[in-house]
C-alpha positions as CSV (number, residue, x, y, z in Angstrom):
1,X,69.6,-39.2,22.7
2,X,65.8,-38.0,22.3
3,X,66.2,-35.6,25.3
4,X,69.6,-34.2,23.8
5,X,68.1,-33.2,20.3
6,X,65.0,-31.9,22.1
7,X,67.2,-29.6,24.4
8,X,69.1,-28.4,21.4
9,X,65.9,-28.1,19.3
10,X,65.1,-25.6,22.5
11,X,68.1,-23.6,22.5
12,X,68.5,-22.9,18.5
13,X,64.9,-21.5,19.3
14,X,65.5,-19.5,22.5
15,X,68.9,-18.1,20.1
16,X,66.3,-17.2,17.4
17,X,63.9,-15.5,19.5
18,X,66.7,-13.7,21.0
19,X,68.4,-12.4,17.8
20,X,71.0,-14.6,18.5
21,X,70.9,-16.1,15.3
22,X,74.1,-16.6,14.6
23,X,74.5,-19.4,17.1
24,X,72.5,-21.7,15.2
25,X,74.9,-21.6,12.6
26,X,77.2,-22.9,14.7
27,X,75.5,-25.5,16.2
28,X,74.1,-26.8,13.1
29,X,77.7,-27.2,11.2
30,X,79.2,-28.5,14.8
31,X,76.3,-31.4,16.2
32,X,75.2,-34.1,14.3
33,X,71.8,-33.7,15.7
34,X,71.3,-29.9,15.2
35,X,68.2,-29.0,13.8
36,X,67.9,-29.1,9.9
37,X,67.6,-25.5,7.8
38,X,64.0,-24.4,7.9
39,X,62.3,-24.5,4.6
40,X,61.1,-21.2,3.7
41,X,59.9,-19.6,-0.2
42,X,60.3,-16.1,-1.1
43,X,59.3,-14.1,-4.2
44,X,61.8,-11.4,-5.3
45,X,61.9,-8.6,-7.9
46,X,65.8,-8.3,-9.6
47,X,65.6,-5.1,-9.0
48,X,67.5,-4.8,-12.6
49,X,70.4,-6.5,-11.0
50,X,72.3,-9.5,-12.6
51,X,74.4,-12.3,-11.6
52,X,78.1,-13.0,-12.1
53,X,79.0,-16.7,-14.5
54,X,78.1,-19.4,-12.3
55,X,75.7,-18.2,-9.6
56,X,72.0,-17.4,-10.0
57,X,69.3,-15.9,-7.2
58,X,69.4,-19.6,-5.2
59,X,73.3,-20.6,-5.4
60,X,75.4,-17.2,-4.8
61,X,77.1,-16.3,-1.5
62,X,75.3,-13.6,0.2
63,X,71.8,-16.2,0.1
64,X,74.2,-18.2,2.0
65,X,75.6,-15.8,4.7
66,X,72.2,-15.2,4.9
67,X,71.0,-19.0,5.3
68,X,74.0,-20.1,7.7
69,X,73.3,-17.3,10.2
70,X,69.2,-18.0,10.4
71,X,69.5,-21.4,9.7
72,X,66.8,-21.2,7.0
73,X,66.7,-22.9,3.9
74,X,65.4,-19.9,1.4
75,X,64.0,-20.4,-2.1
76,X,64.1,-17.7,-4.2
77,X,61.5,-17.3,-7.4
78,X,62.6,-14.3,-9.4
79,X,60.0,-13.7,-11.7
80,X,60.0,-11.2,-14.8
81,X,60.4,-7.6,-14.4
82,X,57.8,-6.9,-16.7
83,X,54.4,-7.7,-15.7
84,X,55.4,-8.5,-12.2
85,X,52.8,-7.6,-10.2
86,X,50.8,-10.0,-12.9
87,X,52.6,-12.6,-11.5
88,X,52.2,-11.7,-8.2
89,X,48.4,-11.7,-8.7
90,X,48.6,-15.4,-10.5
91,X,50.6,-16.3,-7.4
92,X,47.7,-15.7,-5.0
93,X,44.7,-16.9,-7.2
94,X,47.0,-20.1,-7.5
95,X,45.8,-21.5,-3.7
96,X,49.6,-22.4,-2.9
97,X,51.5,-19.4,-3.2
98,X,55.1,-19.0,-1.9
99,X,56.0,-17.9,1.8
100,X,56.7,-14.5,1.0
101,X,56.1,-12.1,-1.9
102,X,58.1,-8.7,-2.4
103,X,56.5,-5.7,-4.1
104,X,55.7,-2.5,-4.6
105,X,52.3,-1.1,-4.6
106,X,50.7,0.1,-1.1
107,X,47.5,-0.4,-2.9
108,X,48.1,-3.9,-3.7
109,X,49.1,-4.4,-0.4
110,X,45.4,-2.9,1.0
111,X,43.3,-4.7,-1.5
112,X,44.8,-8.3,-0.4
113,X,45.0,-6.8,3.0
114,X,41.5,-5.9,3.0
115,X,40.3,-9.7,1.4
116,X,41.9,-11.8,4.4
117,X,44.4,-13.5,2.2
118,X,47.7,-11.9,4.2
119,X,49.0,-12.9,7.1
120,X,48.8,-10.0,10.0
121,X,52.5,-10.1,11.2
122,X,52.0,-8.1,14.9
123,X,52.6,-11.3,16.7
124,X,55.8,-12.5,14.7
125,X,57.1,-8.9,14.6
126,X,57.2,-9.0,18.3
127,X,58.5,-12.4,18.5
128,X,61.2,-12.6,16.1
129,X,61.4,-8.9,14.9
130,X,63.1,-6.4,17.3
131,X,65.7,-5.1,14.5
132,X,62.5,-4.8,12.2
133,X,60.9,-2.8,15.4
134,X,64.1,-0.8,16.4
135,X,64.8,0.4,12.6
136,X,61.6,1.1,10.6
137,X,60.2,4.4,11.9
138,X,56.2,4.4,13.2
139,X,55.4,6.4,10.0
140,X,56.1,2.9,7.9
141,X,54.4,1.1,9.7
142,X,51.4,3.0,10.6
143,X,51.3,2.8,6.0
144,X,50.9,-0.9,6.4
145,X,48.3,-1.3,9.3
146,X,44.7,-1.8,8.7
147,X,42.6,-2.0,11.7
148,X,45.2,-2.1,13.9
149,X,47.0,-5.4,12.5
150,X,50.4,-5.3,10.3
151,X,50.1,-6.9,7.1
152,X,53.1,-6.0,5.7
153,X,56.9,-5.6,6.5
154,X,57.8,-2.4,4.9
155,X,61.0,-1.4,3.6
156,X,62.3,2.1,3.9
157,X,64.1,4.5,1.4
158,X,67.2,5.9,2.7
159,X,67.5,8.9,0.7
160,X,64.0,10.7,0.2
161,X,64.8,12.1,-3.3
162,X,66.2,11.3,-6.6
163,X,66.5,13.8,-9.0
164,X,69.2,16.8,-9.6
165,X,70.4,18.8,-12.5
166,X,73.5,18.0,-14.0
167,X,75.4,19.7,-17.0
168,X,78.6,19.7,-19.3
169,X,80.7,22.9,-17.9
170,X,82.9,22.1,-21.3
171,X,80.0,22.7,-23.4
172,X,78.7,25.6,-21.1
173,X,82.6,26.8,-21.6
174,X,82.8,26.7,-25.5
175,X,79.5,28.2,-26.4
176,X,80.1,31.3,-23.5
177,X,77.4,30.3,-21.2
178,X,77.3,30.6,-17.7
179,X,75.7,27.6,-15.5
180,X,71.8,28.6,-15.5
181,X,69.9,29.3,-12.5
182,X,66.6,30.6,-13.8
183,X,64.1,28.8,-15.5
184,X,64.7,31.1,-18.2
185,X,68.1,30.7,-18.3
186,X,67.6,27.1,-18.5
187,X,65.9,27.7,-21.6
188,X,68.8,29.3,-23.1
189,X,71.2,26.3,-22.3
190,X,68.9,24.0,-23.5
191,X,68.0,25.1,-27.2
192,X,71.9,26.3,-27.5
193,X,72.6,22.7,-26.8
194,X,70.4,21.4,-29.5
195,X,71.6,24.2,-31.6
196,X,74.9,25.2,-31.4
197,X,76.8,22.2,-32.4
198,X,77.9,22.1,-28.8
199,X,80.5,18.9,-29.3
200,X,81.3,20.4,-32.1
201,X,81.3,17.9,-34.5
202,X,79.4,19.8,-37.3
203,X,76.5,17.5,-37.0
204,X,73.0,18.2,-36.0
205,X,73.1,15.3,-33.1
206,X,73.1,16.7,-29.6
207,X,69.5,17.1,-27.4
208,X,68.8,20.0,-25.7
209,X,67.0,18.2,-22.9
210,X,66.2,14.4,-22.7
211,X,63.3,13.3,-20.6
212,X,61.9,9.5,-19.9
213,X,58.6,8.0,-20.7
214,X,55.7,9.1,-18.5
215,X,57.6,12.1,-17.8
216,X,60.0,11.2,-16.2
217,X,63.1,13.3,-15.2
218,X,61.3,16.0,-14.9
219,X,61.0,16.7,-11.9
220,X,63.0,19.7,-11.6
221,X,60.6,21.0,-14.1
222,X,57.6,21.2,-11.9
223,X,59.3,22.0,-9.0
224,X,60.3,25.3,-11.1
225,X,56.2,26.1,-10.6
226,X,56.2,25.1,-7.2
227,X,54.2,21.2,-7.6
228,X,55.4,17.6,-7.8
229,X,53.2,15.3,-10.2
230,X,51.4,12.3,-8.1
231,X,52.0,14.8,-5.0
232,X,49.4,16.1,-2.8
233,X,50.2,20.1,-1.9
234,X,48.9,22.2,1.3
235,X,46.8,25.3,0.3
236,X,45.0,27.0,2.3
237,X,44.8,24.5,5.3
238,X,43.7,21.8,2.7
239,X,45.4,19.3,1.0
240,X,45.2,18.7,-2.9
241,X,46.0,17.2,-5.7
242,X,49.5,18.5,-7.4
243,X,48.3,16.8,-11.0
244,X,45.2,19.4,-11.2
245,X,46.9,22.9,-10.1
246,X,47.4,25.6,-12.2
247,X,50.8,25.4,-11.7
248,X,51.1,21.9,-13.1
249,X,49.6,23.4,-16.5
250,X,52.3,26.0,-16.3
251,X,55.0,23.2,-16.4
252,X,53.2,21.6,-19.3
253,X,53.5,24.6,-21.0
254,X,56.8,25.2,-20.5
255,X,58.0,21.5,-21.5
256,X,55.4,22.2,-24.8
257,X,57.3,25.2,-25.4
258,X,60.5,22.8,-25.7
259,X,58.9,20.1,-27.7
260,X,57.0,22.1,-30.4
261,X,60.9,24.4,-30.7
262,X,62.3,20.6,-31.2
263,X,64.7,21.4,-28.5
264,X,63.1,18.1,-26.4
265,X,64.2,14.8,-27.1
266,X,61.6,13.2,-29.9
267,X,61.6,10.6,-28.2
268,X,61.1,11.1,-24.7
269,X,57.8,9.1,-25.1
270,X,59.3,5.4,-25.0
271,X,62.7,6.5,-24.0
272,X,63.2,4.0,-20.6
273,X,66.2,4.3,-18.2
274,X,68.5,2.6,-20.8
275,X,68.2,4.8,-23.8
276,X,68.8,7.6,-21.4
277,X,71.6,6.3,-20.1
278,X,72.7,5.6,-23.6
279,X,72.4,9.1,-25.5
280,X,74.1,10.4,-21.9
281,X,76.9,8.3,-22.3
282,X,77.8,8.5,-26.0
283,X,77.7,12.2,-25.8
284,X,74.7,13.5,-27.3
285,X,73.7,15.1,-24.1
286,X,74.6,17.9,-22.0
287,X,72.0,18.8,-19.7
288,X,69.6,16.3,-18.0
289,X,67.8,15.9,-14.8
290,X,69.9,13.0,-13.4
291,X,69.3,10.9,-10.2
292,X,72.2,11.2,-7.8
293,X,73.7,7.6,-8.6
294,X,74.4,8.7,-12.3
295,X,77.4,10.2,-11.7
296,X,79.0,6.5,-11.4
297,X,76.9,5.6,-14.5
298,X,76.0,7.2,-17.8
299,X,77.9,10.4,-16.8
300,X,81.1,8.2,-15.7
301,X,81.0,6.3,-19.0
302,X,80.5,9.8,-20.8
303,X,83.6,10.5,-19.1
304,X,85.6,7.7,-20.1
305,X,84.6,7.9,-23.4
306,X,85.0,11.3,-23.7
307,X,88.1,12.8,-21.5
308,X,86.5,16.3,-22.1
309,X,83.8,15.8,-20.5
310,X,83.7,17.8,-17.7
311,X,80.0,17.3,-15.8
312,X,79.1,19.3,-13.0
313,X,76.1,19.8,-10.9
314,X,73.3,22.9,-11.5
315,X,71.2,24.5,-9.0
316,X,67.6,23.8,-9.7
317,X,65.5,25.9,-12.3
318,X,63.9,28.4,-10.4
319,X,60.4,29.6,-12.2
320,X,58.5,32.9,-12.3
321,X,57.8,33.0,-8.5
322,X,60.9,31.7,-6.9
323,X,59.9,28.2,-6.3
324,X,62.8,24.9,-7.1
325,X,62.5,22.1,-5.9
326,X,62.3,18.3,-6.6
327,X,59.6,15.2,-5.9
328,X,59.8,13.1,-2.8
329,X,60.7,10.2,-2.6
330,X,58.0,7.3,-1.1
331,X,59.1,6.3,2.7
332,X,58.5,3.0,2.0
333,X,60.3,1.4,-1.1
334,X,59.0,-1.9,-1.2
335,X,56.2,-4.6,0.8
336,X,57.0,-8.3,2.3
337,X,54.0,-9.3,2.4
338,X,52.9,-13.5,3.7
339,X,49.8,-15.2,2.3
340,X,47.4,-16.1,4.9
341,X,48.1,-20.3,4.4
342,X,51.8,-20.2,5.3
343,X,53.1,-21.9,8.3
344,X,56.6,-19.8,7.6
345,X,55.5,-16.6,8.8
346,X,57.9,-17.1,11.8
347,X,61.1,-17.8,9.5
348,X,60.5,-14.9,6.9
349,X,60.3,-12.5,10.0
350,X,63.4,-14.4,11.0
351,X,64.8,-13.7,7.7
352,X,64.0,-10.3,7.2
353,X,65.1,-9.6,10.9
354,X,68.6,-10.5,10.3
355,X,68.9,-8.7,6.9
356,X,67.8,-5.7,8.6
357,X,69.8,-6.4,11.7
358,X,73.0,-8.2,12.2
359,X,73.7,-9.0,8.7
360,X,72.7,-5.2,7.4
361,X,76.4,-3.8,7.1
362,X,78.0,-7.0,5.4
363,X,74.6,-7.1,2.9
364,X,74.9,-3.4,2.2
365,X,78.6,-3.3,1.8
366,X,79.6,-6.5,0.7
367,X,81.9,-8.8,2.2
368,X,85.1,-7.3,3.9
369,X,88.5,-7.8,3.1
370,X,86.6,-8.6,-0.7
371,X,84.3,-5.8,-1.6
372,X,85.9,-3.6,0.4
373,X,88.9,-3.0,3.6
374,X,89.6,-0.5,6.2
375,X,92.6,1.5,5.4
376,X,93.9,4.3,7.7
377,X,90.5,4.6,9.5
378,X,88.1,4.7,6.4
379,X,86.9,2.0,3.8
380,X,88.4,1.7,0.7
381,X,86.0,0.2,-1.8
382,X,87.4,-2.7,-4.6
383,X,85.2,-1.2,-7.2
384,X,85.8,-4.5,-9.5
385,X,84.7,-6.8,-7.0
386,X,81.7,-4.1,-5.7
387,X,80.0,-4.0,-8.8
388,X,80.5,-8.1,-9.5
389,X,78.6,-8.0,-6.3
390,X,75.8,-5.8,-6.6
391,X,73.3,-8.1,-6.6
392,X,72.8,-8.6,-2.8
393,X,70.6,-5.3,-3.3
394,X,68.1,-7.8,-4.1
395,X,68.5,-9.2,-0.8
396,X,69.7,-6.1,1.5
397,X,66.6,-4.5,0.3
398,X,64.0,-6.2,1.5
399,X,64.2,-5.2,4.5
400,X,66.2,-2.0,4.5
401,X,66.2,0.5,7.6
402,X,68.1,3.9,7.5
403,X,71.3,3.7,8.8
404,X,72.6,7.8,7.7
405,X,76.3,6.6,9.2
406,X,76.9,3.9,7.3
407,X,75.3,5.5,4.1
408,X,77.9,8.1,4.4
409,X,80.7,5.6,4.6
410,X,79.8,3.5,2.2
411,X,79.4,6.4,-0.6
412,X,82.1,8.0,0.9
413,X,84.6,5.3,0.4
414,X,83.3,4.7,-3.8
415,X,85.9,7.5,-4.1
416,X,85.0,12.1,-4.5
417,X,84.4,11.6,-7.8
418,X,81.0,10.7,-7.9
419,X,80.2,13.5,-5.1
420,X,77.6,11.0,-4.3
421,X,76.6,12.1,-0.9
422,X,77.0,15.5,-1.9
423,X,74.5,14.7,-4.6
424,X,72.3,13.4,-2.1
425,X,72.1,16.7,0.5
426,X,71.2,18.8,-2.3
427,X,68.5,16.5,-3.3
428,X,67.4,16.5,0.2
429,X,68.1,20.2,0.9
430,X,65.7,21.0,-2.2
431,X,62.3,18.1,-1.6
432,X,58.9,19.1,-2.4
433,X,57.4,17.5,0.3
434,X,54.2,15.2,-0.7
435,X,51.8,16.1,2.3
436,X,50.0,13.1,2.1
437,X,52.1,9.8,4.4
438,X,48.6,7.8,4.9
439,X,48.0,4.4,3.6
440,X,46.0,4.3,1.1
441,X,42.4,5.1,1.2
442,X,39.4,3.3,0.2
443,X,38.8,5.6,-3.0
444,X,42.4,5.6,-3.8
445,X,42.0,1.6,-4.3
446,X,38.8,2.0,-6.0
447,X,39.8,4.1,-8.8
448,X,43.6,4.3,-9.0
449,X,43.8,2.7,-12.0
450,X,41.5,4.8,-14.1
451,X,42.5,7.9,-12.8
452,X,46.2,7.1,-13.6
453,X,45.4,8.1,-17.2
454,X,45.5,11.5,-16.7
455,X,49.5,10.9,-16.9
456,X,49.1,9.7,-20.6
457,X,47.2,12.4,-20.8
458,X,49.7,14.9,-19.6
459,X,52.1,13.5,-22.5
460,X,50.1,14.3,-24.9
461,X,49.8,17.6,-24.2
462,X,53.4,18.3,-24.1
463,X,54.3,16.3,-27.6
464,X,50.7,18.5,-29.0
465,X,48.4,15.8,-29.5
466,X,46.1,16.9,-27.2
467,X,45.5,21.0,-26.8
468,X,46.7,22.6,-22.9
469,X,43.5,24.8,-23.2
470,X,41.6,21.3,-22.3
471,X,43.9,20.4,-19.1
472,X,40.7,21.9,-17.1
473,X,38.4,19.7,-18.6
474,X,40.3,16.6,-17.6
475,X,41.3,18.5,-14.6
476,X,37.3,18.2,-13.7
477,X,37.5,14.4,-15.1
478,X,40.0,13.6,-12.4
479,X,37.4,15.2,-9.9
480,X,34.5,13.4,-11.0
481,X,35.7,10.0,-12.3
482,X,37.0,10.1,-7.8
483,X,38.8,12.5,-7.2
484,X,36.6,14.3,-5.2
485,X,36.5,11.2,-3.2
486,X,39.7,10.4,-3.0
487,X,40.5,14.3,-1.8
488,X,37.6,14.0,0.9
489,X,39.7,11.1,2.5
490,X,43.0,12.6,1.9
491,X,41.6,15.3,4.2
492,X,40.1,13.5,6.7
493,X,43.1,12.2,7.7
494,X,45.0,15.4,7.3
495,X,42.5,16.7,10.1
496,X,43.3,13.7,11.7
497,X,46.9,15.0,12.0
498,X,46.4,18.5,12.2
499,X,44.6,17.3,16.1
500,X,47.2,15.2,17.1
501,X,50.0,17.7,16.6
């Protein structure tokens, strides 16, 4: 009986090593001597996502597709969204941290890199990882190797943009306006928003154009002068930082110019993702730089609250020289990272392996013949049971690899509505491209937390608080406070790419 549970203890193993991980499954519900689940303890981020009455991030049934085909036995610690990377950080002083952690920092992932308390992964990636290998692209990986050892198991954006213009064409309609193209024109739409009584409702309530905290949404904005904030730019054979251009002042001025004419929204200083969404979807907007998913969220639910609403997607502003554009998206979208003391190293390349492998299309679509079905050639999504089951994002992204195909099916079959892969060319057709894919250099570590006040800074200048005839004097800050450092090793890698194309 000994010699029977040690030849099936060797076969589950060869199965594993071979990607044949669903074979264990098998064996383990079918032989009373199968090997038990392999204990295994992961760190997750909700992402935002919540769970249906009655399940939770350890009892749902995507955890246990993904259990019962890798014959793991996953524990899942979500901690809070806010201060997350806190947690993280009392996770690792606390000598016994989980198998796995999830984030989203490549600094964070250096610094920990860097003080020998990761795991390097090479040897587990090879062994248990040939999805992981086939998937993620060299570029990722090379963002997550330090001295020539992986630390990290990086996770890669599909869609390398976020941000698009989207307006009312009913409001356009009523007030005679044509869709803008110009920045200028832009500028017309947006204060006869604010003060035309566009929804006509004789009330002063409507925003001309509604940004988020930290300046967020807009994008567009910048690209209009040509520069992407926290984006390094090419000029003249030298890479540099977006954040201290002229043409970055240029956009402040042009979003002071809204603010101080009251036709920005007050209160883009705190507004987060949920109070956009908000004044979107009750109507008190009709212009906003959107990300390409809204059109199946705050502009749906303006649509269903209001039949007239008739949204429909603007080129981007094009400024004084001719430049549009939008801000590109990071490769990598989050880090699996293991912590030098676990013995589970194998299982959470396992894991990770069969999320981005064999159990991709069911994790990314949701269960067929329940999320979704194959009608006349095509998927057909059940949008009730799709968004009960958005959670498995939390799972599906951890290790996610781009697959364009089924990207294209699965927004494809959400219905034409939404235009959501539409949404996404133009966002691609129109990236600024951020010239600098290294990790993340020494200097970068050292002071990227100081330096990251010149966005607050940036704020200011746009609500008034702080003149635009100083941006060069923080612009020189930036430089001495490390920038100059961190530019020096921005370049010397650049060099370093320059020679090997």
């Amino acid at each position: 009986m000994a010699l029977k549970a040690k030849r099936m203890h060797c076969f589950v193993q060869l199965a594993s090593i071979l990607g044949i991980v669903g074979l264990t499954s098998c064996y383990r519900a079918g032989h009373p001597e199968a090997v038990p689940p392999e204990p295994v303890s992961v760190v997750l981020n909700s992402l935002g996502f919540t769970f249906p009455a009655g399940l939770n991030e350890n009892r749902n049934p995507y955890l246990d597709y993904i259990k019962e085909r890798t014959n793991l036995d996953i524990r899942v610690i979500v901690p809070p969204s806010e201060g997350y990377e806190v947690k993280l950080n009392a996770l690792m002083a606390s000598g016994n941290p989980p198998d796995m952690l999830s984030l989203f920092s490549d600094v964070w992932v250096a610094n920990y890199a860097k003080s020998g308390v990761l795991q390097p992964l090479n040897d587990w990636i090879d062994r248990y990882g040939p999805a992981l290998k086939a998937g993620i692209p060299q570029e990722a990986w090379d963002k997550v190797t330090f001295n020539g050892k992986i630390y990290a198991v990086p996770s890669v954006n599909e869609v390398r943009g976020t941000e698009l213009m989207y307006a009312r064409k009913d409001w356009l309609d009523k007030l005679g306006l044509k869709p803008p193209q110009t920045l200028e024109q832009y500028y017309e739409v947006i204060r006869a928003f604010a003060r035309n009584d566009p929804d006509g409702n004789g009330k002063d309530d409507t925003l001309g154009l509604p940004l988020m905290e930290n300046l967020g949404r807009s994008s567009p904005f910048f690209g209009a002068f040509g520069v992407q904030l926290g984006q390094w730019a090419e000029r003249d054979g030298k890479l540099v930082y977006a954040d201290i251009l002229p043409e970055t002042k240029e956009a402040l001025t042009f979003l002071h110019r809204l603010y101080s004419e009251r036709l920005l929204d007050p209160e883009f200083p705190i507004n987060k993702n949920r109070n956009l969404d908000q004044k979107v979807a009750s109507g008190h907007v009709g212009l906003f730089s959107a990300t390409w998913y809204d059109t199946r969220g705050p502009i749906e639910l303006n649509r269903k609250n209001d039949p007239q609403a008739d949204w429909i997607p603007l080129d981007y502003p094009v400024g004084p020289a001719g430049r549009k554009g939008t801000y590109e998206t990071s490769l990598i979208r989050q880090y699996q990272v293991v912590p030098a003391h676990s013995r589970q190293a194998g299982a959470v390349i396992r894991m990770l392996n069969f999320i981005a492998g064999e159990g991709n299309r069911e994790l990314k679509l949701g269960f067929r013949n329940q999320v979704w079905s194959r009608q006349d050639g095509r998927i057909v999504t059940n949008f009730a049971e799709h968004d009960k089951h958005l959670y498995r994002g939390m799972y599906s992204s951890l290790a996610n690899v781009p697959t364009p195909a089924l990207l294209k099916e699965r927004l494809d079959s959400l219905g034409p509505r939404f235009q959501l892969y539409s949404n996404i060319q133009t966002v691609e057709r129109n990236i600024i491209r951020n010239e600098f894919q290294g990790p993340p250099t020494p200097a970068m570590e050292k002071h990227k937390k100081k330096l990251s006040a010149l966005r607050n800074v940036f704020v200011k200048m746009v609500v008034g608080v702080i003149p635009l005839d100083r941006f060069e004097s923080y612009a020189d800050w930036w430089r001495r406070e490390g920038g100059d450092e961190i530019t020096e090793e921005v370049n010397e890698w650049y060099q370093k790419q320059q020679e090997v194309r």
